[in-house]
N, C-alpha and C positions, 0 to 999 in steps of 0.2 A: 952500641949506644942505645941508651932507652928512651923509647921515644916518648913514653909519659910516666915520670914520677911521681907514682902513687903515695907514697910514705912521703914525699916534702908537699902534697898537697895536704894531707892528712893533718900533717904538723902543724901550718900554719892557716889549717882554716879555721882554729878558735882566733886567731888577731883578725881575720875578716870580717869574722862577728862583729869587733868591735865599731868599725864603720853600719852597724846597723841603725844605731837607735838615734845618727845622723841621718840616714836616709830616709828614715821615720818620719822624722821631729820636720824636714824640710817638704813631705809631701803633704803631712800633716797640718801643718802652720800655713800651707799654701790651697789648700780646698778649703778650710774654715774661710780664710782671707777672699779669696776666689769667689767662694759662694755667697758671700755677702757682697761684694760690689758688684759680682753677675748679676743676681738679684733686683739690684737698684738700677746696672745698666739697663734689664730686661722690661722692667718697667718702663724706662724711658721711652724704649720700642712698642711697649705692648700702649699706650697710653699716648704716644705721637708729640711728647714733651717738644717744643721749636727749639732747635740748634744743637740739645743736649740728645735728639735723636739720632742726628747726622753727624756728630761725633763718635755715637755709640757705633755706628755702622762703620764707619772710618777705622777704628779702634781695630775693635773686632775683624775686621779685615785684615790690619796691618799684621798682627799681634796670630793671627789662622796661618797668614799666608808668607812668613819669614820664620827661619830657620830658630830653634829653642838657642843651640848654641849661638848664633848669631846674638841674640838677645842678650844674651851672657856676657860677652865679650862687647857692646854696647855700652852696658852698665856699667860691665869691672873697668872701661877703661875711657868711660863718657863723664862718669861721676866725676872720678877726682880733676878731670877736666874743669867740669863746670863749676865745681867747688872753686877751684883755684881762679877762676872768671869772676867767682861772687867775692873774692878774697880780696882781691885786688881793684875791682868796682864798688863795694862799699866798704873795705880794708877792716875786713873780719879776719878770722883766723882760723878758719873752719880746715883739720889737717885730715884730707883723706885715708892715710895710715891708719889713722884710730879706729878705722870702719873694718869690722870683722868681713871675711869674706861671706860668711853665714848668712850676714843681711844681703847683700848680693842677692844670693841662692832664695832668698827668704822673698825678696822684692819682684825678681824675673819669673820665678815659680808662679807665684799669686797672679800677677799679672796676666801667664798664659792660662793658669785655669780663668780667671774672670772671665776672660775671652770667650772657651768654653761650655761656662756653666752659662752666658747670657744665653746662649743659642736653643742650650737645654732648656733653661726658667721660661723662654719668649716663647717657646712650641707647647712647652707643656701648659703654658698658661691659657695661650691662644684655642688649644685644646677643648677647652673647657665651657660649655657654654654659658652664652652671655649671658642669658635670661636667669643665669643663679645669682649673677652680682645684681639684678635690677629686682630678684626677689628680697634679695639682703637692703636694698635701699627702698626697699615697699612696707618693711617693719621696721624701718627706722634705725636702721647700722646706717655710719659711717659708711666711702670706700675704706678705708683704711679697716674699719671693723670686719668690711664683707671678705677685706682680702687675707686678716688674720684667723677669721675664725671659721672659712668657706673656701676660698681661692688656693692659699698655699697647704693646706693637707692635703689637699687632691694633688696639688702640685707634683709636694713633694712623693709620694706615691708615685705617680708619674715620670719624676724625674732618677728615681733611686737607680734604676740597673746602667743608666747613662752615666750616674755619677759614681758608681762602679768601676765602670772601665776610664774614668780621668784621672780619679783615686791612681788606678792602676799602672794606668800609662805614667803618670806622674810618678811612681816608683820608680820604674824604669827609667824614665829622662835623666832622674838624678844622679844617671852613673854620668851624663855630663858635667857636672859640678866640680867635679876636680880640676877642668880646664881652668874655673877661677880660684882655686888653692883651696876647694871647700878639701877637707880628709873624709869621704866617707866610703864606702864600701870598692867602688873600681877603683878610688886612688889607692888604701891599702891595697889592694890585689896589685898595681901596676907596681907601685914601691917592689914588695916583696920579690916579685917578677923579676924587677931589674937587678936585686942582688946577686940571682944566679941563673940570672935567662929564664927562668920556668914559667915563660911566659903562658905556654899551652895549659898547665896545670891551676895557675893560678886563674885565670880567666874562666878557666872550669870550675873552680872553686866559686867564683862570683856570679858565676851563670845557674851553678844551685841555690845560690841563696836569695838572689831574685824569684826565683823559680817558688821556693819554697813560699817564699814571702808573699808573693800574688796569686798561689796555690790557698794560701790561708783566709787572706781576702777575699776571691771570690768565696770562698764556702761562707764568710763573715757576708757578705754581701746577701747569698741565696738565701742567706737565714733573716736577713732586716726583711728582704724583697718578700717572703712570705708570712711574715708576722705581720707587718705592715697592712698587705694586702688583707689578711684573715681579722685584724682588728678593726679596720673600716667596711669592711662586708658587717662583722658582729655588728657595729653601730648605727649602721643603715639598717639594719633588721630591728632594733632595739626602736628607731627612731619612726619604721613603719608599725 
């Protein structure tokens, strides 16, 4: 008996592929999403907003310290709950059906990076000293000016090799996805799997492609994380 078949790995790791630019699109759609409400969460923190701060801490809490799949399974099967509560309460017609599982994936993804990226935005912001926003408001900026055109480049600088590894990790969660019927890379591989047991093979088929995939990114990351860096040094020299 063979214990790993190499030639039905082989075969069907161009259909594996095909769950890629799923697992993309959902890690993708979800750190854009992420880092714009982290952002706005982190502010709340960094700037002591009443109520909208001790939300953000609640939040972020729940959201660090409960299971991603947990989350998942929440959504896929809280929604069409609730839908059906508002259907019948204001006798709408709203049919959970109609809801791709994608937006799920699209919703709980976002969600856990926001989480994430507030922790990132609030350190690297708190980072930074004060005395730069109170020089931005001694020449007559806005906050809102000091923190566009002074706060968040430094920020972001600051925050890039963190949001590296979310990107990253975020790759990887998505082989959860399949528990709510997303198709993308571990459901192909589980599928395939189950036609003829190759279960071993196939999981090794997935386990490279992750692999490869967060192999590309950091080296995509090392190269923002130094250009970055090398273009705000040029501009602080320019600007002494």
């Amino acid at each position: 008996m063979t214990v790993f078949n190499m030639q039905f790995a082989i075969e069907h790791f161009p259909e594996v592929l095909k769950g890629v630019p799923i697992t993309l699109s959902i890690a993708a759609v979800s750190i854009i999403i992420g880092s714009v409400i982290g952002l706005g969460l982190a502010l709340t923190r960094v700037y002591k907003v009443p109520f909208l701060q001790q939300l953000t801490i609640v939040y972020v809490s729940f959201i660090r310290g409960t299971p991603l799949l947990v989350q998942l399974y929440v959504f896929f099967y809280g929604v069409p709950e609730l839908l059906d509560w508002v259907n019948k309460t204001f006798t709408t017609t709203w049919n959970a059906d109609n809801i791709s599982p994608m937006w799920y994936a699209f919703m709980v993804y976002s969600m856990n990076a926001a989480a994430y990226t507030t922790e990132i935005f609030r350190a690297a912001i708190n980072s930074i000293a004060v005395g730069q926003m109170e020089a931005c408001h001694s020449v007559g900026m806005t906050t809102w000016q000091g923190l566009r055109r002074v706060i968040f480049p430094q920020m972001f600088e600051m925050a890039l090799p963190n949001m590296g590894n979310i990107f990253i990790n975020l790759i990887k969660s998505t082989s959860l996805a399949f528990a709510v019927k997303v198709v993308e890379i571990m459901a192909i591989s589980k599928m395939i799997a189950n036609q003829g047991y190759n279960f071993l093979e196939m999981y090794s088929v997935a386990a490279i492609i992750y692999w490869i995939i967060c192999l590309l990114l950091e080296l995509l990351f090392y190269y923002l994380e130094k250009n970055v860096g090398k273009h705000r040094r040029k501009t602080a020299a320019v600007a002494n």
